[in-house]
SERO-4910 file (N, C-alpha, C, O; in steps of 0.05 Angstrom, whole numbers):
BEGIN
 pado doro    nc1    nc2    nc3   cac1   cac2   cac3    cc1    cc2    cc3    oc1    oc2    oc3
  Unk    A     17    -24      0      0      0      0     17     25      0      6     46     -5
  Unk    A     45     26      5     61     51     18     72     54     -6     78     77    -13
  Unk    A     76     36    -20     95     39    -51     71     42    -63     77     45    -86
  Unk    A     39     43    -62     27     47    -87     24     81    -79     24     97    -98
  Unk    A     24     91    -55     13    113    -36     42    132    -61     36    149    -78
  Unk    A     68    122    -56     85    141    -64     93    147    -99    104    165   -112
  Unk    A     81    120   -108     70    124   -135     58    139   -140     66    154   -158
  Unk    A     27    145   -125     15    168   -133     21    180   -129     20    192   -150
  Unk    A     36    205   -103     49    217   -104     64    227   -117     61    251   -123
  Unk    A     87    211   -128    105    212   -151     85    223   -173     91    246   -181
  Unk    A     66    214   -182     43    219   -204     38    249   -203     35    263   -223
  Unk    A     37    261   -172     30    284   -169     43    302   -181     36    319   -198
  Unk    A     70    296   -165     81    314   -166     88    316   -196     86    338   -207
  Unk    A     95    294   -213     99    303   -238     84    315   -256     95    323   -276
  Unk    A     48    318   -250     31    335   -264     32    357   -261     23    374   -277
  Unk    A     45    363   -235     40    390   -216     61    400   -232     52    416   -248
  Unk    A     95    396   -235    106    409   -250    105    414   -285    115    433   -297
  Unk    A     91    387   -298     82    395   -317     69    420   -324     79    434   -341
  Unk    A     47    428   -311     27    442   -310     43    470   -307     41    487   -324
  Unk    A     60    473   -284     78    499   -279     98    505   -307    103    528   -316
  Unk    A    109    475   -321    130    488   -348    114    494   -364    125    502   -384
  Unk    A     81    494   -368     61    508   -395     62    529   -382     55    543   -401
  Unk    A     65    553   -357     54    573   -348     71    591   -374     92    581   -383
  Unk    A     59    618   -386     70    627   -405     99    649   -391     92    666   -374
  Unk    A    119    648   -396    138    671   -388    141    694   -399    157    710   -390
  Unk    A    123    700   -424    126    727   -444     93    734   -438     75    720   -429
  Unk    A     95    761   -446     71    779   -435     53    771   -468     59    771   -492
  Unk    A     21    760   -444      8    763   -473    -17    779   -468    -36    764   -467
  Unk    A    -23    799   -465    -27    817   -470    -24    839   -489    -15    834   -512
  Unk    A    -31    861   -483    -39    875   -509    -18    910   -495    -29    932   -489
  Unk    A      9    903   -496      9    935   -486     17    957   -496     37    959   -509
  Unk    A     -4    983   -491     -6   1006   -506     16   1020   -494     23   1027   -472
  Unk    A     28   1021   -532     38   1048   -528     41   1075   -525     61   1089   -520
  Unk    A     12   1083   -529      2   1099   -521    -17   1097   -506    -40   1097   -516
  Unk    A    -13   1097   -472    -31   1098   -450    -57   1116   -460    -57   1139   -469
  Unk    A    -86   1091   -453   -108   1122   -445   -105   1129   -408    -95   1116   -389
  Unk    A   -116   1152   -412   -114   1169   -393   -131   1167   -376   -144   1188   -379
  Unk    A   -148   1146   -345   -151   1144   -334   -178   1166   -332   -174   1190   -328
  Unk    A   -205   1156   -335   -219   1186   -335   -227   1199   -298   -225   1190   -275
  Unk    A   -237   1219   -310   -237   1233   -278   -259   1222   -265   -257   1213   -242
  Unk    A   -290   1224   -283   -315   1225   -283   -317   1211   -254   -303   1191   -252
  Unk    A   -332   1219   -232   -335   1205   -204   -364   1184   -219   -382   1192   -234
  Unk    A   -362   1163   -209   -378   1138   -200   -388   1133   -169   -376   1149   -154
  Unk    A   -400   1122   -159   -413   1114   -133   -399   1081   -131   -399   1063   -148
  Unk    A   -389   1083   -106   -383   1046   -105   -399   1041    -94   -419   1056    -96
  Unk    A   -399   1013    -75   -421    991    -66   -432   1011    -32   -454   1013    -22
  Unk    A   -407   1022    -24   -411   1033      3   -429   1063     -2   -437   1075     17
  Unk    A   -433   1070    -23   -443   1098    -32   -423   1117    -23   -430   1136     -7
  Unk    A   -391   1115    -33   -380   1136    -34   -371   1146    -64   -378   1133    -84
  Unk    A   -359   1164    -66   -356   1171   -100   -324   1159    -95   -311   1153    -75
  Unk    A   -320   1157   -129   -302   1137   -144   -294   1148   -166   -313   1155   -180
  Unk    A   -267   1152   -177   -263   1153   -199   -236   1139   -204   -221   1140   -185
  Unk    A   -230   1128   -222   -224   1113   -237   -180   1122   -237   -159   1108   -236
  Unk    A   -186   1148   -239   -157   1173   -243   -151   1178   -213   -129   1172   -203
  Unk    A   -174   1190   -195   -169   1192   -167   -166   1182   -140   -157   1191   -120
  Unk    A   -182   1150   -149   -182   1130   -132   -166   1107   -128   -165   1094   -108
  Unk    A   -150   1103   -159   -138   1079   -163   -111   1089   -155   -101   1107   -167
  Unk    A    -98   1076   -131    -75   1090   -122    -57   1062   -121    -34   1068   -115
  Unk    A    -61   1034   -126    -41   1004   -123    -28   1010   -148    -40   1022   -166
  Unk    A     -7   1004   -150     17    996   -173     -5    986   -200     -1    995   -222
  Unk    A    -27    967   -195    -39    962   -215    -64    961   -208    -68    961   -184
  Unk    A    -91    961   -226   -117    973   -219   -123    956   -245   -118    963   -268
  Unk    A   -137    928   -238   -153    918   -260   -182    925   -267   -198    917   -250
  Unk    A   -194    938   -289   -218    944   -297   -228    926   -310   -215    913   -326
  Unk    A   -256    921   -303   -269    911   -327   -296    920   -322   -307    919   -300
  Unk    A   -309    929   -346   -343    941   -348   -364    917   -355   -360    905   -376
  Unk    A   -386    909   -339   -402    887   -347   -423    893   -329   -421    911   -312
  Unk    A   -445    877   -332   -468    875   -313   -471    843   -309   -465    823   -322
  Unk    A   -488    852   -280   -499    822   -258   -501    803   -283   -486    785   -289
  Unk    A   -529    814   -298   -542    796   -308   -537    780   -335   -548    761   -345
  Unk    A   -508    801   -343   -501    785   -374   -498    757   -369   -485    746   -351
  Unk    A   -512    746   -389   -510    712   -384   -493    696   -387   -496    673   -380
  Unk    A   -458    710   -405   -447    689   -422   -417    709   -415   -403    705   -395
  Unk    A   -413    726   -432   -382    732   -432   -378    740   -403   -362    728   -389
  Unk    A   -391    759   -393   -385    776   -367   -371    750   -346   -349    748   -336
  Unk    A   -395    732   -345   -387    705   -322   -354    695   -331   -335    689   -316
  Unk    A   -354    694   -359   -326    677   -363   -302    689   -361   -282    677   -355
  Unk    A   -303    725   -369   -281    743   -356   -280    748   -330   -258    752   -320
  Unk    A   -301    749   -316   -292    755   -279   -284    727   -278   -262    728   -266
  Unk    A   -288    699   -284   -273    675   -273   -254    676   -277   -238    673   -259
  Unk    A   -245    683   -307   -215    678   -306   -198    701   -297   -174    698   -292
  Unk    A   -210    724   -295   -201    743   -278   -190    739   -251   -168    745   -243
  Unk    A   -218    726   -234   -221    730   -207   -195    702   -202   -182    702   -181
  Unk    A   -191    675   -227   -179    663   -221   -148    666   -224   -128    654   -214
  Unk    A   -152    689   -242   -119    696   -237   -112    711   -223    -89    704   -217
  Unk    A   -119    732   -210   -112    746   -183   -107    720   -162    -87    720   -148
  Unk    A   -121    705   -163   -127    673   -141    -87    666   -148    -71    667   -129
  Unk    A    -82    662   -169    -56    660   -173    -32    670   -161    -14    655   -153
  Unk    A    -32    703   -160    -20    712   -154     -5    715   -124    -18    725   -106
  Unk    A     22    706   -117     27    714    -95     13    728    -72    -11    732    -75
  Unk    A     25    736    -47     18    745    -28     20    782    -34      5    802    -31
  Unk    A     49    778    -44     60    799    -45     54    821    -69     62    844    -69
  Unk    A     36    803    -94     33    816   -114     10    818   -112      0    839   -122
  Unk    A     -8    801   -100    -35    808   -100    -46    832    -81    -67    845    -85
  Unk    A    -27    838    -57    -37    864    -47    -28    890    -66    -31    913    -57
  Unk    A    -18    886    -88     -7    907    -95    -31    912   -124    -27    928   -142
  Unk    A    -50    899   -122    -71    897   -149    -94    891   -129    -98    873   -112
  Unk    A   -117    931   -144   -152    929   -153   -155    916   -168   -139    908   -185
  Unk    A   -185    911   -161   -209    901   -184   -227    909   -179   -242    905   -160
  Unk    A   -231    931   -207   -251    945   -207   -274    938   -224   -267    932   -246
  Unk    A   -301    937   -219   -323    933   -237   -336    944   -239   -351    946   -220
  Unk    A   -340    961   -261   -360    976   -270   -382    968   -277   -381    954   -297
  Unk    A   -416    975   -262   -426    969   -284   -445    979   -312   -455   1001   -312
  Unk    A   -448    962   -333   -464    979   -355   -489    981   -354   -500    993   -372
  Unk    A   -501    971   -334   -538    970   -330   -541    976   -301   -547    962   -282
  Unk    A   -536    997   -302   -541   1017   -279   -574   1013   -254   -578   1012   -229
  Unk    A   -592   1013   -279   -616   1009   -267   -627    984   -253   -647    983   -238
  Unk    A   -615    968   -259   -622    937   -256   -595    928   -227   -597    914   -207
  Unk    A   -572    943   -238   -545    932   -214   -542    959   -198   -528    979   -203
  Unk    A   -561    953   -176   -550    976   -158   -525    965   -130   -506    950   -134
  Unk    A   -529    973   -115   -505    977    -95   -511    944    -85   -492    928    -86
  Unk    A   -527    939    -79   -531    909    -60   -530    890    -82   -517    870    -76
  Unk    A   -542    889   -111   -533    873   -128   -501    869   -141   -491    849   -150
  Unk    A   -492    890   -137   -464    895   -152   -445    881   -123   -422    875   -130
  Unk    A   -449    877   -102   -443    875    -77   -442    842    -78   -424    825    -76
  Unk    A   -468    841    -81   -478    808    -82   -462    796   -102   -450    776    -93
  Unk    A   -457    800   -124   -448    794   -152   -417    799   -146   -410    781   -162
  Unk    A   -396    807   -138   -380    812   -133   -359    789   -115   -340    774   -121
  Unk    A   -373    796    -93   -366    775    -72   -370    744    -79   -362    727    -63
  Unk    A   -382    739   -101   -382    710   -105   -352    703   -125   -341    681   -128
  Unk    A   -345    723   -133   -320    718   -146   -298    732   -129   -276    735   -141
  Unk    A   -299    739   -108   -275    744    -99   -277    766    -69   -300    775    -62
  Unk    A   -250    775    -52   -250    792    -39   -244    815    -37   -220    817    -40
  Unk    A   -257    842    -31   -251    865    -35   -256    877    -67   -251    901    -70
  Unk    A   -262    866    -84   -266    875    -97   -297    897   -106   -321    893   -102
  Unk    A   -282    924   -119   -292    946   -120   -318    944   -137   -315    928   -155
  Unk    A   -334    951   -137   -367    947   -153   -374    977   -152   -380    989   -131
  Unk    A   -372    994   -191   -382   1025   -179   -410   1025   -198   -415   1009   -216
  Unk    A   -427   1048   -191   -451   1045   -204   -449   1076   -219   -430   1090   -218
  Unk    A   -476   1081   -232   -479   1112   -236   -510   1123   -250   -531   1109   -251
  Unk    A   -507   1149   -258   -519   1142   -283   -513   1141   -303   -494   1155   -308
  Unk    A   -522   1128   -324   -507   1116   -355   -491   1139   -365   -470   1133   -375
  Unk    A   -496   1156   -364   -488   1186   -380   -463   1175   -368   -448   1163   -383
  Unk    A   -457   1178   -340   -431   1180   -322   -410   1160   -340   -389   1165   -351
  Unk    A   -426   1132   -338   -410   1109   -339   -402   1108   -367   -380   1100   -375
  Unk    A   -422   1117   -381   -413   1123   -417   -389   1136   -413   -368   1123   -417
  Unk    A   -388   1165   -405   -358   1172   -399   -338   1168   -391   -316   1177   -400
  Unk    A   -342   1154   -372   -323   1140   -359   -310   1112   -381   -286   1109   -380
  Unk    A   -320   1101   -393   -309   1087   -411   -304   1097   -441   -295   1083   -459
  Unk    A   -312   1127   -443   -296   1132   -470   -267   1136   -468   -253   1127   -485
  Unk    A   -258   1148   -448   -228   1151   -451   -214   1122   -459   -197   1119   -477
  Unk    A   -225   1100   -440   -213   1081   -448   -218   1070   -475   -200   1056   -486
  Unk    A   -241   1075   -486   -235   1064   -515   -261   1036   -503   -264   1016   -517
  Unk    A   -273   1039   -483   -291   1017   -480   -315   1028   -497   -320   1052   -503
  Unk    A   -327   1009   -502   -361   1014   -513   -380   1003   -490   -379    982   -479
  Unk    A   -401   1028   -486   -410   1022   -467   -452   1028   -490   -456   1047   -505
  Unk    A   -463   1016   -486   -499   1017   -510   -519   1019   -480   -525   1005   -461
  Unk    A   -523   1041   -490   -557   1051   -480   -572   1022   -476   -575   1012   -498
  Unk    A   -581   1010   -460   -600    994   -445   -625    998   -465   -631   1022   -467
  Unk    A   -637    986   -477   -660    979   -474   -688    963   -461   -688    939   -462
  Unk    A   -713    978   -450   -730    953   -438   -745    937   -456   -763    950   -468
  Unk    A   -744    905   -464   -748    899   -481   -791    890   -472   -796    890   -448
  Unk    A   -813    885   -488   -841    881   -486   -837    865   -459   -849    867   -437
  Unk    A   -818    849   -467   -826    812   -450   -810    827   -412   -804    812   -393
  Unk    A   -807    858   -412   -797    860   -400   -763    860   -387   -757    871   -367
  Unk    A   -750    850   -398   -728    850   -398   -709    865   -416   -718    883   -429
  Unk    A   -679    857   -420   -668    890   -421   -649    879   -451   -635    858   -455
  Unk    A   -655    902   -471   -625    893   -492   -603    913   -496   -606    934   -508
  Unk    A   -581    906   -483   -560    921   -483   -548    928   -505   -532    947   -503
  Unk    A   -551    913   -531   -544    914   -547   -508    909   -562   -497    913   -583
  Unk    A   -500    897   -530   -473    887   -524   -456    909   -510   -469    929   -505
  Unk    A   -431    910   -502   -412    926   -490   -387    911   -494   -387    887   -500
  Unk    A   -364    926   -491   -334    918   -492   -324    904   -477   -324    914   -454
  Unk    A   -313    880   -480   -307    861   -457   -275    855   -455   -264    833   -453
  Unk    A   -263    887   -457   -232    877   -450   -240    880   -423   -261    884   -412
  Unk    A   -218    878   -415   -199    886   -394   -175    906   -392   -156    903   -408
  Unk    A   -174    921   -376   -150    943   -372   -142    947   -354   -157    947   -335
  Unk    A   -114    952   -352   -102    953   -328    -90    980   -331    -79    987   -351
  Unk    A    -94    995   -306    -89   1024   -293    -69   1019   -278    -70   1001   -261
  Unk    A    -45   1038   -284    -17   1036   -266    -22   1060   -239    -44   1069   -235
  Unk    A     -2   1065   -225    -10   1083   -204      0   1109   -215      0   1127   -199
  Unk    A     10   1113   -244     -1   1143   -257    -17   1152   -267    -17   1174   -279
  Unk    A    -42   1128   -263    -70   1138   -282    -78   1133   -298   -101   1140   -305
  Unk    A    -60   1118   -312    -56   1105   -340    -60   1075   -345    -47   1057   -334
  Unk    A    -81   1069   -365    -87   1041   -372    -58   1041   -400    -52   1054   -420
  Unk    A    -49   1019   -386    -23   1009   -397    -19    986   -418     -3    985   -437
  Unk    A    -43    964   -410    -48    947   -422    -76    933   -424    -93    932   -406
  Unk    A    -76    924   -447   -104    911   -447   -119    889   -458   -123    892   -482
  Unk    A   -128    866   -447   -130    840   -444   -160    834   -459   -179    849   -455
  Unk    A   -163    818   -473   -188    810   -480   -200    784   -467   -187    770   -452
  Unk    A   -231    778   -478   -241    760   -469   -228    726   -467   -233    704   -456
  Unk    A   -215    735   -481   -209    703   -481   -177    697   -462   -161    679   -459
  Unk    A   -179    714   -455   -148    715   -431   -151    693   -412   -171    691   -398
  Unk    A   -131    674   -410   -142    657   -393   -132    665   -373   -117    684   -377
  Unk    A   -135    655   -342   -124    661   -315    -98    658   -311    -86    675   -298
  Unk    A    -85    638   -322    -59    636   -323    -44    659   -340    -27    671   -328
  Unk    A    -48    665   -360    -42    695   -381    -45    719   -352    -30    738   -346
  Unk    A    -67    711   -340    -76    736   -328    -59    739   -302    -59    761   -291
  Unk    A    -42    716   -291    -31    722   -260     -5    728   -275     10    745   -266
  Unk    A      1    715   -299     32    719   -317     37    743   -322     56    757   -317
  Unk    A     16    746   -334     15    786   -341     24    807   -322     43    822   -325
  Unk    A      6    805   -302      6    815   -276     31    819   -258     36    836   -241
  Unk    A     43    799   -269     68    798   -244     83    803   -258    101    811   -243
  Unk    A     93    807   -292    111    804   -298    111    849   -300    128    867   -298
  Unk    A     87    847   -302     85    876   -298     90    900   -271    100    923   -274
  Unk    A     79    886   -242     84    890   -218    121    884   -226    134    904   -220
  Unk    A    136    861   -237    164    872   -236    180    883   -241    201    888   -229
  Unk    A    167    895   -277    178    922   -273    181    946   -256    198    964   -260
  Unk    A    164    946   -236    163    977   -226    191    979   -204    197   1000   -193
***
């Protein structure tokens, strides 16, 4: 039984480092060389204080991403692999990285929903609300697309889609780089750190 016990073991451990030599060592990401400019526009977070994006984000890095509660499909699969790559990150790198969520359906995600929705993917993470006007602005600098809500007969809402990168804000204000939907978690703790080492 003790030689089958250290077999599997043995088994372990050699998946376990398999798994670590696919982790990627080159940045894949998207980084701009020409930074956008962090907008000013104040937002409301979950606690009802104001928020902006330029004045609030003060960690070495500030991950954004704009979505609502209720999107059924992309939103869920970027906060996982999001929320799973922060999960990645050291002790030491993960205090040094926000996560910020904006959302695009204002009316439907207020403070206790964005709250609720939040906390199932992770801790401390930021949830801001507004009104659309605000949040439209707040994502033009970045180059996000943010579509007027519609209420559809059957009751429910067509957003008509929104931008599903991701961006990362340095502690000068500046979105530096920027990640799309299909970023996996591992891309996303790789990125992250390799960026926290430059500074």
């Amino acid at each position: 039984m003790r030689t089958v016990a250290l077999g599997v073991a043995a088994a372990l451990v050699l998946a376990v480092s398999a798994c670590t030599s696919e982790e990627p060592e080159t940045f894949t990401g998207a980084r701009l060389d020409q930074p956008y400019a962090a907008p000013t526009v104040e937002l409301t977070d979950t606690d009802g204080a104001p928020y902006s994006l330029a004045a609030d984000t003060d960690k070495p890095m500030t991950v954004v991403f704009f979505g609502y509660t209720h999107c059924p499909d992309l939103c869920p699969l970027v906060m996982n692999s999001l929320s799973a790559g922060l999960n990645r990150l050291d002790e030491d790198d993960r205090e040094q990285v926000d996560m910020v969520f904006v959302t695009t359906d204002p009316e439907r995600d207020d403070a206790a929903a964005l709250r609720d929705y939040l906390d199932g993917f992770g801790d401390g993470y930021v949830g801001l609300t507004g009104d659309l006007d605000d949040i439209v602005a707040a994502g033009d600098p970045l180059h996000l697309y943010v579509n007027d809500g519609k209420r559809l007969p059957s009751g429910g809402y067509d957003l008509g889609g929104h931008s599903t990168y991701v961006l990362g804000i340095d502690e000068d204000d500046e979105a530096v780089v920027v990640w799309n939907q299909e970023t996996s978690a591992v891309e996303f703790a790789t990125d992250i750190h390799l960026l926290l080492s430059e500074d």
